[in-house]
C-alpha positions as CSV (number, residue, x, y, z in Angstrom):
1,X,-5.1,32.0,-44.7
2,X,-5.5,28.2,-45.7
3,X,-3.7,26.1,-43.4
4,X,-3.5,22.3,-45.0
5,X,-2.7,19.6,-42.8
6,X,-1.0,16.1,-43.4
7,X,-2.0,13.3,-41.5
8,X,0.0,10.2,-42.4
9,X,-1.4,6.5,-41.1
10,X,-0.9,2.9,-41.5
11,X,-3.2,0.6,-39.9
12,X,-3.7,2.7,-36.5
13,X,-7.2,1.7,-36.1
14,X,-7.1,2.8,-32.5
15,X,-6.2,6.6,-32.5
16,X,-6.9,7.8,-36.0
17,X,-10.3,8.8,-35.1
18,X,-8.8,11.1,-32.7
19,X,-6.0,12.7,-35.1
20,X,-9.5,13.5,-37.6
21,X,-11.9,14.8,-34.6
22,X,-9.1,17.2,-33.4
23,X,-8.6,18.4,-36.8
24,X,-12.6,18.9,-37.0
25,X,-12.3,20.6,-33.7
26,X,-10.4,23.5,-35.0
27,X,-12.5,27.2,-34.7
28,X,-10.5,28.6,-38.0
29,X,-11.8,27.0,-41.2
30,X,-10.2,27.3,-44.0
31,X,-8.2,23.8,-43.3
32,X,-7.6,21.7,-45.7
33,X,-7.2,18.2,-44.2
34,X,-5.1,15.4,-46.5
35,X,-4.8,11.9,-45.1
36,X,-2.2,9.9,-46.8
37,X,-3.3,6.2,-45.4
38,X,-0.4,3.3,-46.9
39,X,-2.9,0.4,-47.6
40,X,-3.9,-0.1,-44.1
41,X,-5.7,-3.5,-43.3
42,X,-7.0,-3.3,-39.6
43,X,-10.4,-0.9,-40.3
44,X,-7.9,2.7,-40.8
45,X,-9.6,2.6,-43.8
46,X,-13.0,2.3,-43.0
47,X,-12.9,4.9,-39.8
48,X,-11.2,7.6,-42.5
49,X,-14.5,6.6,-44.7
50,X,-16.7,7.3,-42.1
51,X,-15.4,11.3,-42.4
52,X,-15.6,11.3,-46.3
53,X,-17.4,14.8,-46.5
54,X,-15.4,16.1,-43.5
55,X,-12.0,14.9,-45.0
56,X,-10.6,17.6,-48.1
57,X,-8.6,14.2,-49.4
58,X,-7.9,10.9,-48.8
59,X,-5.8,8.2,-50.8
60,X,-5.0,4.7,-49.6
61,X,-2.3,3.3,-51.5
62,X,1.4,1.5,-50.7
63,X,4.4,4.1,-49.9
64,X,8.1,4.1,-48.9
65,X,7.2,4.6,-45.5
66,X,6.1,7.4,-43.4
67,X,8.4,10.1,-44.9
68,X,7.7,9.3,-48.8
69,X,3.7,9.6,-47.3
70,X,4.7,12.7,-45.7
71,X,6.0,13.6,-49.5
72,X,2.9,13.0,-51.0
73,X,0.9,14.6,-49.0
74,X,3.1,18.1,-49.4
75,X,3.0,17.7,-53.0
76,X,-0.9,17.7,-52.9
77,X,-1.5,20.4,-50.4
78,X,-2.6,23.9,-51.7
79,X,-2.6,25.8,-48.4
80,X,-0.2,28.2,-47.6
81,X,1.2,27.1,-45.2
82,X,1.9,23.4,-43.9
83,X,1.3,21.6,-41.2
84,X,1.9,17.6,-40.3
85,X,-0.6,15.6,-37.6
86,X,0.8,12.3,-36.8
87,X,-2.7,9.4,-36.2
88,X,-1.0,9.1,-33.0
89,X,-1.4,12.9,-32.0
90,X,-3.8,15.6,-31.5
91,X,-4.0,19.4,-31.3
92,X,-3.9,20.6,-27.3
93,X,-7.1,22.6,-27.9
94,X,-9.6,23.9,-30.5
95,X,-7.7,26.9,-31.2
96,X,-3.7,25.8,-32.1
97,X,-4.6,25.9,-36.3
98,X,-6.4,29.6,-35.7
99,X,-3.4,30.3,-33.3
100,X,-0.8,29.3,-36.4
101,X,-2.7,31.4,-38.6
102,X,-2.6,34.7,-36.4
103,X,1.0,34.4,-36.0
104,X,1.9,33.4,-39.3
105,X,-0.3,37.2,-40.7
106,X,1.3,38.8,-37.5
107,X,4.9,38.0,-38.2
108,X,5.1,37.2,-41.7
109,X,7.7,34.7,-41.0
110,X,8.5,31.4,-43.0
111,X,7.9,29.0,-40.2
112,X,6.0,29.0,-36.6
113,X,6.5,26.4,-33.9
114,X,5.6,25.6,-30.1
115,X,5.4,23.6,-27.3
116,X,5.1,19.5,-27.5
117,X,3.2,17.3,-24.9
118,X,4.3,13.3,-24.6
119,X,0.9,11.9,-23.2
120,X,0.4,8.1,-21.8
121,X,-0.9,5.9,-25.0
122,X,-3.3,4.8,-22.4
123,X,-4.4,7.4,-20.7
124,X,-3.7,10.6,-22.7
125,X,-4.8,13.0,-19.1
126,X,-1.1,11.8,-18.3
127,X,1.4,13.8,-19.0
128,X,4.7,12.2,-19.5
129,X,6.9,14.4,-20.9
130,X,7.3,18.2,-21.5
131,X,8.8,19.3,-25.2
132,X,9.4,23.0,-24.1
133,X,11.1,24.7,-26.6
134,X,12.3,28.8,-27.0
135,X,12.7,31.2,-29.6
136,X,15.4,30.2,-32.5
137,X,18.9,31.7,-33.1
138,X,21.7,30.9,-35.1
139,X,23.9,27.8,-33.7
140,X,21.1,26.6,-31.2
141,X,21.3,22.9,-33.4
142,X,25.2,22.7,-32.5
143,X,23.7,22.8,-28.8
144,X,21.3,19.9,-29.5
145,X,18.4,22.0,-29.5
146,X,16.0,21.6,-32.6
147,X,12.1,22.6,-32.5
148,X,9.8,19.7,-32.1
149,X,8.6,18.9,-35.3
150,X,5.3,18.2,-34.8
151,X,4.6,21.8,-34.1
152,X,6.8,22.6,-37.2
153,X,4.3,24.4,-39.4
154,X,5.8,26.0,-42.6
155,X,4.7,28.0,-45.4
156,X,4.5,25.8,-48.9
157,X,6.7,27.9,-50.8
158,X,9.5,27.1,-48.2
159,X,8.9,23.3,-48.9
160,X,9.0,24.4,-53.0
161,X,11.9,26.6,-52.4
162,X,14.4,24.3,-50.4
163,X,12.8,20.8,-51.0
164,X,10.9,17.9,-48.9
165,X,12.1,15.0,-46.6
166,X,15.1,13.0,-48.0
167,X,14.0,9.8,-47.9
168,X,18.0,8.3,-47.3
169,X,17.2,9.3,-43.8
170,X,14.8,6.6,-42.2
171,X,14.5,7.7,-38.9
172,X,16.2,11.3,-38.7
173,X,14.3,13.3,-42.0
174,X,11.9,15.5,-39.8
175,X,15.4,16.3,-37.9
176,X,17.4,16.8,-41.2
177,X,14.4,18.7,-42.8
178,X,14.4,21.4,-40.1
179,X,18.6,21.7,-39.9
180,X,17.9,22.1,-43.8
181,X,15.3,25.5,-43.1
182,X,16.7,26.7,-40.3
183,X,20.4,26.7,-39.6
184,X,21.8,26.0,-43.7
185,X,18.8,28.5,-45.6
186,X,18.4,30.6,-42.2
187,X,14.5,31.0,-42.9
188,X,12.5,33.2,-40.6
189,X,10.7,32.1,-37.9
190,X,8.5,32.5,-35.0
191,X,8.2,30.2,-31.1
192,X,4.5,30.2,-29.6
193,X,5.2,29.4,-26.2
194,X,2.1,27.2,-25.5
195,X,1.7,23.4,-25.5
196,X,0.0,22.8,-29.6
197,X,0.3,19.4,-29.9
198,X,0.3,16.4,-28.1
199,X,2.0,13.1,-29.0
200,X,0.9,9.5,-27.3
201,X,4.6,8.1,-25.7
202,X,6.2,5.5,-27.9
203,X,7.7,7.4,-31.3
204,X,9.9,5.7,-33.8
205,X,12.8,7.3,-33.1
206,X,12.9,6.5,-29.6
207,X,11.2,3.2,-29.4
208,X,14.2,1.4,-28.6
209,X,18.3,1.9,-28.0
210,X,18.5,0.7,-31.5
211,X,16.9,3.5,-33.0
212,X,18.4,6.1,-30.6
213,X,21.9,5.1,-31.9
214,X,20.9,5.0,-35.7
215,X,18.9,8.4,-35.0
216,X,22.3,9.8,-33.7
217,X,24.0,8.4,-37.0
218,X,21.7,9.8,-39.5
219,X,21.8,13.4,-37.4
220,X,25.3,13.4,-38.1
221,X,24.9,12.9,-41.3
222,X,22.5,15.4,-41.9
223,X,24.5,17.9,-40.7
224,X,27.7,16.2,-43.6
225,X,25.3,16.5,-46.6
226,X,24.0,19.9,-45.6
227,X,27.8,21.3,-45.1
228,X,27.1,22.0,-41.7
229,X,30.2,22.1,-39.2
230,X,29.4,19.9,-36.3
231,X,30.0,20.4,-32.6
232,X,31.0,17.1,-31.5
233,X,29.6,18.0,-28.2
234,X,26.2,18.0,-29.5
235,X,25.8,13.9,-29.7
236,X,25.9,14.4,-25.9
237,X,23.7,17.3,-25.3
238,X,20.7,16.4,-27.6
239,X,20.3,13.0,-25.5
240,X,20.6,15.2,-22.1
241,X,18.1,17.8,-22.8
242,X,15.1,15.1,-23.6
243,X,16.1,13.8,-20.0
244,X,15.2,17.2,-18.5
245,X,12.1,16.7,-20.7
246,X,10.4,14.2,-18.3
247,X,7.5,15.0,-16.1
248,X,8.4,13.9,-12.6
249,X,5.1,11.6,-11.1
């Protein structure tokens, strides 16, 4: 099974090198590695370089921000299934890809997903917070629950099928994008319960209160424009249960 994964950067000098070795790292091999850099000008460019041979594509070029990249890079994959590496994350171990691979064949479901680890941008031994997520049913989204999307790895033909991220939402597409597969088109899926990925603290979501609130707005939303009845309970509960999410020191 090809396994093509999207790495979308601008000018993250300081961790991409660590997004590329961890894909590298991977034991299964058929990985087909796209980074989708937009016109970085700090020396992205030049680390990504240094992998030419290693990396299956690379294009450097202006974008709509990190969800049009995200775009691109799904429109140019030709694996079957699809996953997304942020430059600011890494896979847990060497393992997670050929992991996602055994449990796609196992299960022959449309989507697999896991367990998410916020790690200190300075010293990623700490962990911060723990994403730990369970099994999906129906009407888990009304409780605030959604997977975390950096472990959201979907097959392409789900992605040709119901469409990629709507780039009205600026903050909330990965959120939107799931609701979309999962509660409105009900696809299949399948919960590894291990940590595969983990993220360095500091997101764009929840970088300030700012971008909490407008995060909330555009999840509301998404749930208006997919037809979705909303459980206006759930505004409440989806803050909560990324409380419970932090490590205590």
């Amino acid at each position: 099974m090809k396994i093509s994964v999207i790495t979308v950067v601008y000018n993250n000098v300081w961790t991409i090198r660590d997004a590329i070795e961890s894909v590298l790292s991977q034991t299964h091999k058929d990985i087909e590695h796209i980074i989708m850099d937009g016109a970085s000008t700090d020396g992205t460019i030049d680390i990504i370089k240094s992998y030419r041979y290693e990396i299956t594509k690379f294009i450097s070029e202006p974008d709509n921000g990190l969800y049009d990249a995200m775009n691109k890079g799904i429109l140019l994959a030709t694996g079957d299934v699809i996953g997304l590496l942020n430059s600011d994350d890494f896979y847990k171990d060497e393992f997670v890809i050929e992991k996602i691979a055994k449990e796609f064949a196992m299960t022959k479901v449309d989507c697999v997903y896991g367990d998410l680890q916020y790690v200190s941008a300075s010293d990623v031994n700490k962990i911060v917070r723990y994403w730990r997520s369970k099994p999906y049913k129906n009407g888990l989204f009304q409780n605030g629950w959604h997977p975390a999307h950096p472990t959201f790895f979907v097959k392409k033909e789900i992605y040709q099928k119901y469409g990629l991220f709507n780039l009205n939402f600026k903050i909330a597409a990965d959120y939107e994008l799931m609701l979309r597969f999962l509660e409105k088109y009900k696809i299949n899926s399948s919960y590894i319960p291990q940590v595969l990925v983990q993220m360095r603290l500091g997101g764009k979501s929840n970088s300030s209160i700012k971008n909490i609130i407008k995060a909330n707005i555009e999840s509301y939303k998404a749930w208006r424009i997919n037809g979705l009845s909303i459980n206006p309970f759930m505004f409440i509960m989806k803050p909560l249960s990324k409380i419970l999410q932090f490590v205590k020191k």
